[in-house]
Residue, then its C-alpha position, 0 to 999 in steps of 0.5 A: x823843451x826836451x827832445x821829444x822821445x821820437x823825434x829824430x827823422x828817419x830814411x826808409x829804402x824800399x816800399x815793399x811790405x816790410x819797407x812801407x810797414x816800418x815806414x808808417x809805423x815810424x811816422x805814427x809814432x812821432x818820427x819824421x820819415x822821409x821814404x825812398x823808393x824806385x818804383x814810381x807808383x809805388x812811391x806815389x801810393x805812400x805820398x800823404x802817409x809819410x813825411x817825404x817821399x822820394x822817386x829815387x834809386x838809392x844803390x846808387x850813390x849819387x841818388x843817396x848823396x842827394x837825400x842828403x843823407x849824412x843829415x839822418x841819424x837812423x835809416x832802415x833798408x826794406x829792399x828785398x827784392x834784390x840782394x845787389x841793390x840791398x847791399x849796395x844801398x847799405x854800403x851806400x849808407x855806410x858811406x854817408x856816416x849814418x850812425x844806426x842803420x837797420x837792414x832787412x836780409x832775405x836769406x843767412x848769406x844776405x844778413x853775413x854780407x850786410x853785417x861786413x859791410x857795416x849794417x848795425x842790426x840786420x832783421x831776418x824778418x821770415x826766419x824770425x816769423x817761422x821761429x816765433x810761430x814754432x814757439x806758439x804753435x803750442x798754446x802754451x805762449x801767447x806771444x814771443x819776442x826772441x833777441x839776438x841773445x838768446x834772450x826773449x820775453x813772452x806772454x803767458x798763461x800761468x802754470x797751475x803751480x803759481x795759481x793762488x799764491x803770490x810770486x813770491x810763494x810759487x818763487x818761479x825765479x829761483x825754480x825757473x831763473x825766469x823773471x815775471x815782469x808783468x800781470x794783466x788780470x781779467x779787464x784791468x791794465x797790466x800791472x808791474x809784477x813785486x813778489x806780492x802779486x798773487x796770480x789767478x788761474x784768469x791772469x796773463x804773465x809777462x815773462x822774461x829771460x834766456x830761451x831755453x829757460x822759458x820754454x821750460x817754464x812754458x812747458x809745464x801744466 
């Protein structure tokens, strides 16, 4: 039998609300979550939600040494309340070898710490939200997913210049060096876009590529 794509289990520190919405959402997708959390009715509420949940300070290394963590490929720390408890529970992490390990910052200089002390990715989850929003604001977007890299991928209606033609005629890639990935047509699924696809003014676009490139494309009519 293949690994199942979902399966590894995964350690979440912190039940606040990034914390435990990572948390159910790991375990809905096929992962087996073990959930750690300091305040005790806190962690009774997510007993049945998730795998395991544990009662336990995990800035301290003996709380960490006894989830066995050095068994977990994948952990996330949701800790916001406390930058000291956050970046202690990372280092604690760090120490026990865990391959990935994903860690929310709650301001630039939190994210600049986690990141020196070892933490794989680092989410900025406000700053991440108030710059999507920025995008949306418009109504030109209708949605916005940005990457570290100044890369992202959106959702779009399309600009009245590839209405009625197939992509291959309104060329959006050579004119905008932006790709569209997808079409979703009125009630149908969304298809994987070849350059005879040919838009209507009722489609919604997938498009991906460099920020300041899609922008462009978004803005026009």
């Amino acid at each position: 039998m293949g690994k199942k794509l979902y399966d590894d289990d995964v350690l979440v520190i912190g039940l606040g609300r990034f914390g435990a919405a990572a948390a159910v959402e790991l375990q809905r997708l096929g992962h087996h979550v073990v959930a750690v959390e300091r305040d005790t009715q806190r962690a009774e509420a997510f007993v049945g939600r998730v795998g395991k949940v544990v009662q336990a300070d995990a800035s301290q290394p003996k709380a960490v040494a006894n989830l066995k963590a050095r068994s977990f490929q994948l952990a996330v720390v949701g800790i916001g309340s406390s930058v000291e408890a956050s970046v202690l529970c990372a280092m604690n992490l760090v120490d026990a070898g865990i391959p990935t390990i994903w860690a929310k910052a709650i301001s630039p200089e939190h994210a600049r710490i986690l990141e020196r002390i070892g933490a794989h990715h680092v989410i900025l989850p406000e700053a991440e939200s108030g710059r999507r929003v920025a995008h949306l604001l418009n109504g030109k977007l209708l949605d916005y997913i940005e990457f570290d890299d100044g890369f992202a991928i959106v959702k779009m209606r399309p600009p009245q210049e590839a209405i009625g033609f197939t992509l291959g005629q309104s060329a959006i890639r050579s004119k905008y060096g932006v790709t569209v990935v997808g079409v979703k047509s009125p009630g149908a699924d969304f298809t994987h876009a070849v350059p005879d696809t040919k838009v209507t003014a009722h489609d919604t676009l997938i498009v991906s590529g460099p920020t300041d490139l899609l922008d462009r494309l978004a803005s026009r009519p």
